[in-house]
Biopython code that builds the backbone (N, CA, C, O; Angstrom):
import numpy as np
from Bio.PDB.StructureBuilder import StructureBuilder

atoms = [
    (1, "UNK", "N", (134.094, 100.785, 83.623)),
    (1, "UNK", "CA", (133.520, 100.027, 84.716)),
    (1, "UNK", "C", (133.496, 98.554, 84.298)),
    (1, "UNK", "O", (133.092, 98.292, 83.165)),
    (2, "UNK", "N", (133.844, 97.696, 85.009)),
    (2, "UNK", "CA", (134.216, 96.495, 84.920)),
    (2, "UNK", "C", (132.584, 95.807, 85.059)),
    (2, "UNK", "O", (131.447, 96.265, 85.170)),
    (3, "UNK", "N", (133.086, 94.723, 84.997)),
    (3, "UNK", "CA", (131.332, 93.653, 84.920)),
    (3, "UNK", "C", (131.126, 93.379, 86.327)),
    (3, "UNK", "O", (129.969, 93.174, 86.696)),
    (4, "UNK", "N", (132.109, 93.344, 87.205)),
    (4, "UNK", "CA", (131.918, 92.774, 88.346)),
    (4, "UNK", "C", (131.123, 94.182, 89.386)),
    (4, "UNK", "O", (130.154, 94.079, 90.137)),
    (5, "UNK", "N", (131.859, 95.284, 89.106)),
    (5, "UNK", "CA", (131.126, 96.831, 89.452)),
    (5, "UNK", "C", (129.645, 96.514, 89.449)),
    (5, "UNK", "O", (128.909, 96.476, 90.436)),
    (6, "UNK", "N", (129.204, 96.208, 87.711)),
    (6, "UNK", "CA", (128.061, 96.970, 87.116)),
    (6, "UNK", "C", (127.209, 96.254, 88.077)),
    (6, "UNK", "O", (126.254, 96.683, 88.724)),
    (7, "UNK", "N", (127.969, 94.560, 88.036)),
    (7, "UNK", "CA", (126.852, 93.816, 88.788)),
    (7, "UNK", "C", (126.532, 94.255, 90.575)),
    (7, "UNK", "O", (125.408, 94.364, 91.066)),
    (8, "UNK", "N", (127.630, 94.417, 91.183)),
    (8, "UNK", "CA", (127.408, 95.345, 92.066)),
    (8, "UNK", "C", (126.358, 96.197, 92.609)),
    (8, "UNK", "O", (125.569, 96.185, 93.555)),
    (9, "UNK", "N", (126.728, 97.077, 91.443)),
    (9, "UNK", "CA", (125.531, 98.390, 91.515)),
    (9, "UNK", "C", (124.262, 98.056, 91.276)),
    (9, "UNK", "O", (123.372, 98.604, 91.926)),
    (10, "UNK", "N", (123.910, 96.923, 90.124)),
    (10, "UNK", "CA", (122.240, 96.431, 90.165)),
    (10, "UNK", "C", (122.253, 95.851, 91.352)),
    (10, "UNK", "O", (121.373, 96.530, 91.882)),
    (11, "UNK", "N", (122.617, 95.043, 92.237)),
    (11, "UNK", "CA", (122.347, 94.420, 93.157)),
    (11, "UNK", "C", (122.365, 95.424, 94.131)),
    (11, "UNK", "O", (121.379, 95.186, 94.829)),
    (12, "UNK", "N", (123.007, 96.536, 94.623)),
    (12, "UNK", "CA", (122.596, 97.796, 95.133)),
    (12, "UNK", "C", (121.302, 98.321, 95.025)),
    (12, "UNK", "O", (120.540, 98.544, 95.966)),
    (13, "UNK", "N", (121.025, 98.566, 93.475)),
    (13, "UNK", "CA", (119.740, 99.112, 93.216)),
    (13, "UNK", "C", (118.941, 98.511, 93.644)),
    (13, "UNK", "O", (118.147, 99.076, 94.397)),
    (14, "UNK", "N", (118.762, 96.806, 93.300)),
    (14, "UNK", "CA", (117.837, 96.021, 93.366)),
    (14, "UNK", "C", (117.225, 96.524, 95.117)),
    (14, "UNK", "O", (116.204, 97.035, 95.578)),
    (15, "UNK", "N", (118.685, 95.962, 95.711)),
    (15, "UNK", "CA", (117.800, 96.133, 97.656)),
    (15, "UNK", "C", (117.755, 97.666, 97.832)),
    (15, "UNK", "O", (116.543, 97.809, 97.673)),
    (16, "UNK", "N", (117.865, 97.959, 97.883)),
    (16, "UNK", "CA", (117.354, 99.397, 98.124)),
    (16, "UNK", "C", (115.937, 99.775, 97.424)),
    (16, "UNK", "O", (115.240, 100.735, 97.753)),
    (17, "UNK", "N", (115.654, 98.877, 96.436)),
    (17, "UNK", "CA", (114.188, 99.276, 95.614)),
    (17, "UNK", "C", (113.470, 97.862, 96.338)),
    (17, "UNK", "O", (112.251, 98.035, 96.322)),
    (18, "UNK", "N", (113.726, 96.886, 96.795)),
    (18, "UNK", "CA", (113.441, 95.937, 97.511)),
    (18, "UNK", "C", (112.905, 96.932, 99.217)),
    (18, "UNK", "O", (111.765, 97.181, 99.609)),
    (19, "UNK", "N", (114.020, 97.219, 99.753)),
    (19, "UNK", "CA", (113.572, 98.118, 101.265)),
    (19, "UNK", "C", (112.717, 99.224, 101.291)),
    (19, "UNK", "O", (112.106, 99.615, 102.285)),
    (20, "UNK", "N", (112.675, 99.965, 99.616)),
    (20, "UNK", "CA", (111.633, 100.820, 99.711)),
    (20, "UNK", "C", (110.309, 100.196, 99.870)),
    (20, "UNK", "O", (109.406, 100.544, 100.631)),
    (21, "UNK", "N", (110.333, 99.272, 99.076)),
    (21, "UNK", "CA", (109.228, 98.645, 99.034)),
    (21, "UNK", "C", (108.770, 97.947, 100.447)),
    (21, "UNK", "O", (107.570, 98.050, 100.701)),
    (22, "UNK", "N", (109.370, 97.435, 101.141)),
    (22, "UNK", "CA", (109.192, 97.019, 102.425)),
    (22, "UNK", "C", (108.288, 97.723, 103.613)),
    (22, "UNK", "O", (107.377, 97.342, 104.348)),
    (23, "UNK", "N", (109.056, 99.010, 103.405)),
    (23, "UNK", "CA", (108.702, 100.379, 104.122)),
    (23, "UNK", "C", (107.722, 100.738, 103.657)),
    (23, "UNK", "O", (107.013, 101.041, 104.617)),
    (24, "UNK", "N", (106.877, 101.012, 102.232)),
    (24, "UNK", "CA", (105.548, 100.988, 101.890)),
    (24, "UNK", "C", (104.503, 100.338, 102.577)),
    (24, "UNK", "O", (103.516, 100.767, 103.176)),
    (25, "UNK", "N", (104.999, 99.049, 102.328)),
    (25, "UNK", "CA", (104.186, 98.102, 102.444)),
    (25, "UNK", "C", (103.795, 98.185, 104.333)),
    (25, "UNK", "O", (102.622, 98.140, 104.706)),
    (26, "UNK", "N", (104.878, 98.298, 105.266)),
    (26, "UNK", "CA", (104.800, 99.046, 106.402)),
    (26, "UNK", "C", (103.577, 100.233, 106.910)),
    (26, "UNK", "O", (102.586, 100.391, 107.622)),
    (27, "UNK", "N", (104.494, 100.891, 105.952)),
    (27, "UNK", "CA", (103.735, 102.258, 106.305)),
    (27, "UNK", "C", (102.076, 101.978, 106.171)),
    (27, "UNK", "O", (101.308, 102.394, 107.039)),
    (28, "UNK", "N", (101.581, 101.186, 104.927)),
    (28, "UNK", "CA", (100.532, 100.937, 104.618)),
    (28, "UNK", "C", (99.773, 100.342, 105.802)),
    (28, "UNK", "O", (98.698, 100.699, 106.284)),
    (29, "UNK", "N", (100.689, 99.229, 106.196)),
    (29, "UNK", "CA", (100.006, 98.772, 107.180)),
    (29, "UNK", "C", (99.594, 99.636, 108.776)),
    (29, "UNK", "O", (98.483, 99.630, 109.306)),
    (30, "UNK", "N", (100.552, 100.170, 109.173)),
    (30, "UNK", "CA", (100.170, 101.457, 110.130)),
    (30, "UNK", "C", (99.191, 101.915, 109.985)),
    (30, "UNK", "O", (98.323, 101.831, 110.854)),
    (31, "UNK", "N", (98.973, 102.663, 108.640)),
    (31, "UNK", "CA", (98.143, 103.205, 108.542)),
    (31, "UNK", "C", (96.400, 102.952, 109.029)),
    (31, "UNK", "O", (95.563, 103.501, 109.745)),
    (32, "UNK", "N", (96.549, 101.407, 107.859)),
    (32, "UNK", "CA", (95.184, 100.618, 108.225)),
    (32, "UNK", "C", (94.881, 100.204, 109.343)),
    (32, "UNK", "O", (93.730, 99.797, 109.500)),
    (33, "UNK", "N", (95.616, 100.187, 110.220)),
    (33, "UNK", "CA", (95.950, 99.366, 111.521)),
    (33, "UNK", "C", (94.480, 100.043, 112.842)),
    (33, "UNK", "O", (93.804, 99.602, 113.772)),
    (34, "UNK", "N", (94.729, 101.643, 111.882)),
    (34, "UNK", "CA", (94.232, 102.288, 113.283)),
    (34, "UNK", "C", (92.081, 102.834, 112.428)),
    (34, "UNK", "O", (91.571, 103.308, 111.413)),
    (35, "UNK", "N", (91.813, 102.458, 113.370)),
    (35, "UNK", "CA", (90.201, 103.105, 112.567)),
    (35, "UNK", "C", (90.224, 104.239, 112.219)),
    (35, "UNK", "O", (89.591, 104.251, 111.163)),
    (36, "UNK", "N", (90.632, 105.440, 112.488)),
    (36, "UNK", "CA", (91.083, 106.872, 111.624)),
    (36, "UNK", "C", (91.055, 106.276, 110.346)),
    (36, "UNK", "O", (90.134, 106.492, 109.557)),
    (37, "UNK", "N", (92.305, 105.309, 110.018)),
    (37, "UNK", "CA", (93.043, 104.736, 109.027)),
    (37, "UNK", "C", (91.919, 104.466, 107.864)),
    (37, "UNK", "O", (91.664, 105.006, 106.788)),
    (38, "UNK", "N", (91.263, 103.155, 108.746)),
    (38, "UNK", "CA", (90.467, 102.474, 107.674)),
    (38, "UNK", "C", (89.211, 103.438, 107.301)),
    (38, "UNK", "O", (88.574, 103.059, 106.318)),
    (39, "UNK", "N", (88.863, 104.355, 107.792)),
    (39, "UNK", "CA", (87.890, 104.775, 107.463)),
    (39, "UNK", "C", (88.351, 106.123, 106.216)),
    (39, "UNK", "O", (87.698, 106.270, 105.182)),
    (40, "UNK", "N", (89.162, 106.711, 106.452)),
    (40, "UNK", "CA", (89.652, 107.528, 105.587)),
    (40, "UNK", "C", (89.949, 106.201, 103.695)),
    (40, "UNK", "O", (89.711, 106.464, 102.516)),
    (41, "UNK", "N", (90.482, 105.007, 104.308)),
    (41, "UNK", "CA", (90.641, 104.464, 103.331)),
    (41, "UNK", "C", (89.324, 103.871, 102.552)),
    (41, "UNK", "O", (89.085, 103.912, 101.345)),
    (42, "UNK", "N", (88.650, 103.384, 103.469)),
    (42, "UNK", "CA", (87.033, 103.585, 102.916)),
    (42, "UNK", "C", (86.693, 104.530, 102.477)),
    (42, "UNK", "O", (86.236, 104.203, 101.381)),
    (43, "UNK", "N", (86.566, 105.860, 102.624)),
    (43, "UNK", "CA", (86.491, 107.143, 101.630)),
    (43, "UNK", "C", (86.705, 107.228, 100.484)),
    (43, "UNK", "O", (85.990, 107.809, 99.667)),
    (44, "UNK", "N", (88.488, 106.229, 100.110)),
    (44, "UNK", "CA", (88.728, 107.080, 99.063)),
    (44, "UNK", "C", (88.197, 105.485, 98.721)),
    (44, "UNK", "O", (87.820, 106.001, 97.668)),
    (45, "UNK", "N", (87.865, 104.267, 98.618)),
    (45, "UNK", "CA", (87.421, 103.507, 97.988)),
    (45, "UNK", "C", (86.143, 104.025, 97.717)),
    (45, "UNK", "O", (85.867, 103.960, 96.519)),
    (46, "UNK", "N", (85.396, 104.447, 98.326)),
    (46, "UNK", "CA", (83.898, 104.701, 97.452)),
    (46, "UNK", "C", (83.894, 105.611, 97.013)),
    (46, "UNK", "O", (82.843, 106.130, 96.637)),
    (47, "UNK", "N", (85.583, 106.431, 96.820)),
    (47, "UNK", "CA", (85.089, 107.878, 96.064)),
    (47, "UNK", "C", (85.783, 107.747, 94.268)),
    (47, "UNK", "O", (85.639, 108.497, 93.304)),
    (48, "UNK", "N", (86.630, 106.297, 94.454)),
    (48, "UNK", "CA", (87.376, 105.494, 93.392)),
    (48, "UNK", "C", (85.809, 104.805, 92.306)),
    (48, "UNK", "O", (85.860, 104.682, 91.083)),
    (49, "UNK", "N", (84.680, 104.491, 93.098)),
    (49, "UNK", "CA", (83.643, 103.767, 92.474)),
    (49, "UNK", "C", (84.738, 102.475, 92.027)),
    (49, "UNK", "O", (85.006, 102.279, 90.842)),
    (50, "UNK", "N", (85.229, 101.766, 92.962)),
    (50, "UNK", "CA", (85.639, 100.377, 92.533)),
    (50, "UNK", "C", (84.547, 99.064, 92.479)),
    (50, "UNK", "O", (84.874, 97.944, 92.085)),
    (51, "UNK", "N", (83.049, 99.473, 93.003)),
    (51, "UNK", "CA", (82.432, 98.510, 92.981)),
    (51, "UNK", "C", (81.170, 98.464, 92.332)),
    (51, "UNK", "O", (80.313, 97.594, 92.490)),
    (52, "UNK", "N", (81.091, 99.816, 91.327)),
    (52, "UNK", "CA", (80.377, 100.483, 90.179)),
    (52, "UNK", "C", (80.514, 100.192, 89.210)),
    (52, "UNK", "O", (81.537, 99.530, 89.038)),
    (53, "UNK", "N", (79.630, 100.458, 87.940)),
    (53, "UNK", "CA", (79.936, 101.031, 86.477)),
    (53, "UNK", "C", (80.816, 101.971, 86.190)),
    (53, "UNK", "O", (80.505, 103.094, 86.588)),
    (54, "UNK", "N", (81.820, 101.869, 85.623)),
    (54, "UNK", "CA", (82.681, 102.879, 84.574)),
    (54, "UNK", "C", (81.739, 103.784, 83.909)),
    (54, "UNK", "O", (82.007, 104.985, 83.947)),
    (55, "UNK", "N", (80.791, 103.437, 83.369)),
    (55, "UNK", "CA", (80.390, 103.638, 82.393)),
    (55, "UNK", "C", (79.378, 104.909, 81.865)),
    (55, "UNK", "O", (78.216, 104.609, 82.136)),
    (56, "UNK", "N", (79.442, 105.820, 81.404)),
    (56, "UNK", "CA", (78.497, 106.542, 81.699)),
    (56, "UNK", "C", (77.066, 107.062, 80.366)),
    (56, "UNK", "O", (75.918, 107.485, 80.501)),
    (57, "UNK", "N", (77.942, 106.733, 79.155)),
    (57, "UNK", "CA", (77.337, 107.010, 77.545)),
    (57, "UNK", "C", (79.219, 107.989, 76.852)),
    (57, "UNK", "O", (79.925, 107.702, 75.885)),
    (58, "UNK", "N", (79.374, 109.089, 77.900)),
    (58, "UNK", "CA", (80.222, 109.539, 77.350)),
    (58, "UNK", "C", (81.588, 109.253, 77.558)),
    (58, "UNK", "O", (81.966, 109.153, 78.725)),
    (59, "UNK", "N", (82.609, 109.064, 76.395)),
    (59, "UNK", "CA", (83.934, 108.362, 76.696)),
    (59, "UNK", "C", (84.728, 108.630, 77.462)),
    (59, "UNK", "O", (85.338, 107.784, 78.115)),
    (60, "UNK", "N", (84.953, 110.273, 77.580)),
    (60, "UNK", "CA", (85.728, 111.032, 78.159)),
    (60, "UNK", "C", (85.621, 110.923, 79.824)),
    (60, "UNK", "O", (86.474, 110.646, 80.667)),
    (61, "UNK", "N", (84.314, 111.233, 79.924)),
    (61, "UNK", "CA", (83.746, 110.571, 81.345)),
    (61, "UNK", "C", (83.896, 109.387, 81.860)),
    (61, "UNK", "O", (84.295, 109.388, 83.025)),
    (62, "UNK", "N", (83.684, 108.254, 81.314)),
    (62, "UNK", "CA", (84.413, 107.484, 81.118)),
    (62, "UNK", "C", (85.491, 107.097, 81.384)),
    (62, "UNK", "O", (85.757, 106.470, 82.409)),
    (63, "UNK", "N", (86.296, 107.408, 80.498)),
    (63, "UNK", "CA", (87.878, 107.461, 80.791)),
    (63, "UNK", "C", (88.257, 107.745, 82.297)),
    (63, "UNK", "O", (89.126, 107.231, 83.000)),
    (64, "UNK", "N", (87.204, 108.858, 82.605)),
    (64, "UNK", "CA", (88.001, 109.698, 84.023)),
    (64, "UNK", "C", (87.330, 108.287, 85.292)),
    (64, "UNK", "O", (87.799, 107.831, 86.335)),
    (65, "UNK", "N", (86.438, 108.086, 84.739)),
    (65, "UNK", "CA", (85.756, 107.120, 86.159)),
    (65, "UNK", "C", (86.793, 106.004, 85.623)),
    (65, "UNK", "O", (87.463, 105.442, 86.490)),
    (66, "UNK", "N", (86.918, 105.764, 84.760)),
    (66, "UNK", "CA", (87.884, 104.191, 84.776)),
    (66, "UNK", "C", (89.411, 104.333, 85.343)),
    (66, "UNK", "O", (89.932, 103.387, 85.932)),
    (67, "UNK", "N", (90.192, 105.736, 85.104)),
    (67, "UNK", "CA", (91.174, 106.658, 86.356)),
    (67, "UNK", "C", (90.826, 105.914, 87.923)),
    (67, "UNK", "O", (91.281, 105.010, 88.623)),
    (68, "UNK", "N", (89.919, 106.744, 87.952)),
    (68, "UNK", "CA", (89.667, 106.984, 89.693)),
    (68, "UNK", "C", (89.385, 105.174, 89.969)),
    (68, "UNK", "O", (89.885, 104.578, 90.923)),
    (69, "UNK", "N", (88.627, 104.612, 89.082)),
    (69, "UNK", "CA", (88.351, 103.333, 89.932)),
    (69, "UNK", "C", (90.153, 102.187, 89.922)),
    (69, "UNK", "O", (90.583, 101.482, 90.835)),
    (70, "UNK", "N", (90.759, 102.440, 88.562)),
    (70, "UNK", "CA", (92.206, 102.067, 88.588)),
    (70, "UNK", "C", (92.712, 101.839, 89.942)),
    (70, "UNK", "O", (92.966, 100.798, 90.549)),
    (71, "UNK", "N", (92.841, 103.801, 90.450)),
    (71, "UNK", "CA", (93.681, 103.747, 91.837)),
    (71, "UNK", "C", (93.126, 102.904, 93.346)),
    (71, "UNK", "O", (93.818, 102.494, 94.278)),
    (72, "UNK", "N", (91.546, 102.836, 93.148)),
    (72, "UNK", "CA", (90.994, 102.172, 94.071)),
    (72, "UNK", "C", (91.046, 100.838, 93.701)),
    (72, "UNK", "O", (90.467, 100.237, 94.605)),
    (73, "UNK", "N", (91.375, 100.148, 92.974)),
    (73, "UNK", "CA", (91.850, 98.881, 92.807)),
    (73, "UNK", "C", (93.136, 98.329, 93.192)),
    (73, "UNK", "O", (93.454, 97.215, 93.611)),
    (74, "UNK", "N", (94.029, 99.752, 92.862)),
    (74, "UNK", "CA", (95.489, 99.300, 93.416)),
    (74, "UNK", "C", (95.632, 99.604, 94.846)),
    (74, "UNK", "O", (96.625, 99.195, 95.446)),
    (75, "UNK", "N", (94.417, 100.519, 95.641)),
    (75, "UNK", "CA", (94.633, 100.908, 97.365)),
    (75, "UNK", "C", (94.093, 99.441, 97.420)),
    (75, "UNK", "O", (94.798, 98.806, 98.205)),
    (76, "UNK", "N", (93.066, 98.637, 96.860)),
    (76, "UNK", "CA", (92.807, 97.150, 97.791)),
    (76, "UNK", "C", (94.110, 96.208, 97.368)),
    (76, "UNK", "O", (94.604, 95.526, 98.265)),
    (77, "UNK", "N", (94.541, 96.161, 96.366)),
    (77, "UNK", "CA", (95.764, 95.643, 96.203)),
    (77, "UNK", "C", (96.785, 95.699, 97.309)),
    (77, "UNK", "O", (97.672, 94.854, 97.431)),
    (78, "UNK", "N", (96.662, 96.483, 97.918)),
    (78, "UNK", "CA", (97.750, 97.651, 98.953)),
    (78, "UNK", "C", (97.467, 96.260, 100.318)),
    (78, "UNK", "O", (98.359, 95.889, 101.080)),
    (79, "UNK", "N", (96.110, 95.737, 100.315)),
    (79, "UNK", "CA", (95.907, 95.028, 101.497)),
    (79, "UNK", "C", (96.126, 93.081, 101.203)),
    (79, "UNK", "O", (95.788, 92.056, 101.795)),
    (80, "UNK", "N", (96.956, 93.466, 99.824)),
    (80, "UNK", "CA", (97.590, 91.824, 100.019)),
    (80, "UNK", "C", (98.296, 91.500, 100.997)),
    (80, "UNK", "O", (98.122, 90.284, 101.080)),
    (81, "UNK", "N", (98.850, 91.747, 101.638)),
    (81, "UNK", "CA", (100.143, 91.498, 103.124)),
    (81, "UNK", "C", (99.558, 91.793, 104.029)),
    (81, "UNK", "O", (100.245, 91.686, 105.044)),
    (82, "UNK", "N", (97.678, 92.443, 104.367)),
    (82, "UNK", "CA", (97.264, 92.509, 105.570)),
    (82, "UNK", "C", (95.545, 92.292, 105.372)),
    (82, "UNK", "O", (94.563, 92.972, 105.673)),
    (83, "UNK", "N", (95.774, 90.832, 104.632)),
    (83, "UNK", "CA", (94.085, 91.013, 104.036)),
    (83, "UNK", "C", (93.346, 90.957, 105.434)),
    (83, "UNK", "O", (92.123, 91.066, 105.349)),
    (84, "UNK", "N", (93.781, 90.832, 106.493)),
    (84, "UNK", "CA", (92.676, 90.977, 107.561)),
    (84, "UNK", "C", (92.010, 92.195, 107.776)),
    (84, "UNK", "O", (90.990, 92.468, 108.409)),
    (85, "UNK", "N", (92.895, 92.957, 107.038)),
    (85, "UNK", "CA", (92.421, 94.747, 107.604)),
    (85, "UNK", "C", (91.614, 95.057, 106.554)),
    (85, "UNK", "O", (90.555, 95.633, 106.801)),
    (86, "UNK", "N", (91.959, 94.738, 105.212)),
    (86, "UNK", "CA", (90.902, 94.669, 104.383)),
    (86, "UNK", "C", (89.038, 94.235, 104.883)),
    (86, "UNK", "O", (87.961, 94.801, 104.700)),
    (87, "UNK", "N", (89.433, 93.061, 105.509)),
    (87, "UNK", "CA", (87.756, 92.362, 105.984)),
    (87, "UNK", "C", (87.277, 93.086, 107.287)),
    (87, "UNK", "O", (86.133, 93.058, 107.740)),
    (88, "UNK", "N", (88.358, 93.739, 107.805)),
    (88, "UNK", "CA", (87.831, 94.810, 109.296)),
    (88, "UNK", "C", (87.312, 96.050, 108.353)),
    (88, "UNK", "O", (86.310, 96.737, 108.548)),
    (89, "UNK", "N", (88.115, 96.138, 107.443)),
    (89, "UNK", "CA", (87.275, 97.290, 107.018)),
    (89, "UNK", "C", (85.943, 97.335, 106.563)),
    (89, "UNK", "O", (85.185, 98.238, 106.916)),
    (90, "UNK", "N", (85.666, 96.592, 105.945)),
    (90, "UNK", "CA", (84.689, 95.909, 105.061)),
    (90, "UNK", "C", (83.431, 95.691, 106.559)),
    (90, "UNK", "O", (82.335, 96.242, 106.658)),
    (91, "UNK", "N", (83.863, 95.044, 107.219)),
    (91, "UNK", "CA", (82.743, 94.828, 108.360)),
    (91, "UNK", "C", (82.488, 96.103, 109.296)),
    (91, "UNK", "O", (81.332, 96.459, 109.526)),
    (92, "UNK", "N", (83.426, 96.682, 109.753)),
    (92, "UNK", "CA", (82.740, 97.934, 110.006)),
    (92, "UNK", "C", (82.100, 98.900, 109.392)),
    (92, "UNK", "O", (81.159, 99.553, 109.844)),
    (93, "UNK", "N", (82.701, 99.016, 108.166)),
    (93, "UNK", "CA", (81.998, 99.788, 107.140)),
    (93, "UNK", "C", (80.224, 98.882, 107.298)),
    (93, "UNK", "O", (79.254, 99.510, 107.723)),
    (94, "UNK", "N", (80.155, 97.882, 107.013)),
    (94, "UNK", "CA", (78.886, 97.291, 106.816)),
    (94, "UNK", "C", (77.990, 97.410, 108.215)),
    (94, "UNK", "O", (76.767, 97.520, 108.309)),
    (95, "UNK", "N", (79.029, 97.352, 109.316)),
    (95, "UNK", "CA", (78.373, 97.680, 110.912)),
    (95, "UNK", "C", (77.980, 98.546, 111.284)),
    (95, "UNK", "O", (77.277, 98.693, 112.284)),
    (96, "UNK", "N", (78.614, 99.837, 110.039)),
    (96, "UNK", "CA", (77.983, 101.150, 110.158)),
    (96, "UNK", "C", (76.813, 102.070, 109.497)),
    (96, "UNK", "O", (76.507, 103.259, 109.587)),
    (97, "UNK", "N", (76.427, 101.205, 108.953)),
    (97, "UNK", "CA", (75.407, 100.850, 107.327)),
    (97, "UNK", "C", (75.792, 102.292, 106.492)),
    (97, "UNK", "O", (75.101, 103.271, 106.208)),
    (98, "UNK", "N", (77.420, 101.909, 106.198)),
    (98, "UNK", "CA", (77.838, 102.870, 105.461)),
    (98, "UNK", "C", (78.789, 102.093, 104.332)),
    (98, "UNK", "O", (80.015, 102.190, 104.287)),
    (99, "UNK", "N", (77.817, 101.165, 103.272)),
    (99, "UNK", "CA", (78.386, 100.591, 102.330)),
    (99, "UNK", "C", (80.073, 101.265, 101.623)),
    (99, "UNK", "O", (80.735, 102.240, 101.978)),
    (100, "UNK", "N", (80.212, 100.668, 100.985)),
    (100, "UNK", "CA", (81.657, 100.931, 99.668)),
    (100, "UNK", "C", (80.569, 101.177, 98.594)),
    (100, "UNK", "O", (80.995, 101.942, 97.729)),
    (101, "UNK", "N", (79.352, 100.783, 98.388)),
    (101, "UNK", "CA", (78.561, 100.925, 97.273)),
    (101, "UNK", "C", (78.397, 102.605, 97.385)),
    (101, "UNK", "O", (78.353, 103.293, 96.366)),
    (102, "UNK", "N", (78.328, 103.080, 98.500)),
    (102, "UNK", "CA", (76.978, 104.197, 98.936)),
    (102, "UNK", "C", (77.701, 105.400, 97.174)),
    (102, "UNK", "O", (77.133, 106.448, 96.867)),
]
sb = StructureBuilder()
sb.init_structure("model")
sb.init_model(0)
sb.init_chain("A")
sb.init_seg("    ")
for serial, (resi, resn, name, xyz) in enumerate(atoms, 1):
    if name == "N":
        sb.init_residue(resn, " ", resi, " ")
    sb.init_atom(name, np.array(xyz, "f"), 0.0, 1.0, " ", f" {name:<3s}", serial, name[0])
structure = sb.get_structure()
């Protein structure tokens, strides 16, 4: 395979891992779009404890809450390209006196 191929094929890979990503980022937004959405996503944020202690005495425990709060850090991450839906969430959640703390 020649150099001009190889380069080819990364630049293949590249957009195609570029459009997946697009379509995530999509889909994500659909999702949040609709109140079903945000509220299910409020779920799994207060079930992540992203706005808690890790911490518990034991490591292992520990470990597992610092897991779960990880992924709820990367679902608000998820609302860089639609931080408005992020703050709808956030205010209804609070309109419903059903904190992210609870």
């Amino acid at each position: 395979m020649d150099i001009y191929q190889q380069e080819y094929e990364r630049e293949q890979r590249e957009a195609a891992r570029r459009h997946q990503e697009t379509l995530a980022a999509q889909d994500f937004e659909a999702v949040a779009r609709l109140p079903e959405g945000r509220r299910l996503l409020h779920r799994f944020l207060r079930e992540c404890g992203v706005y808690r202690t890790t911490f518990t005495g034991d490591a292992l425990t520990s470990a597992h809450n610092e897991g779960r709060r990880a992924m709820g850090l990367w679902l608000i991450q998820q609302f860089n390209d639609c931080q408005y839906l992020y703050i709808k969430l956030l205010t209804e959640q609070d309109h419903g006196n059903s904190g992210i703390n609870d």
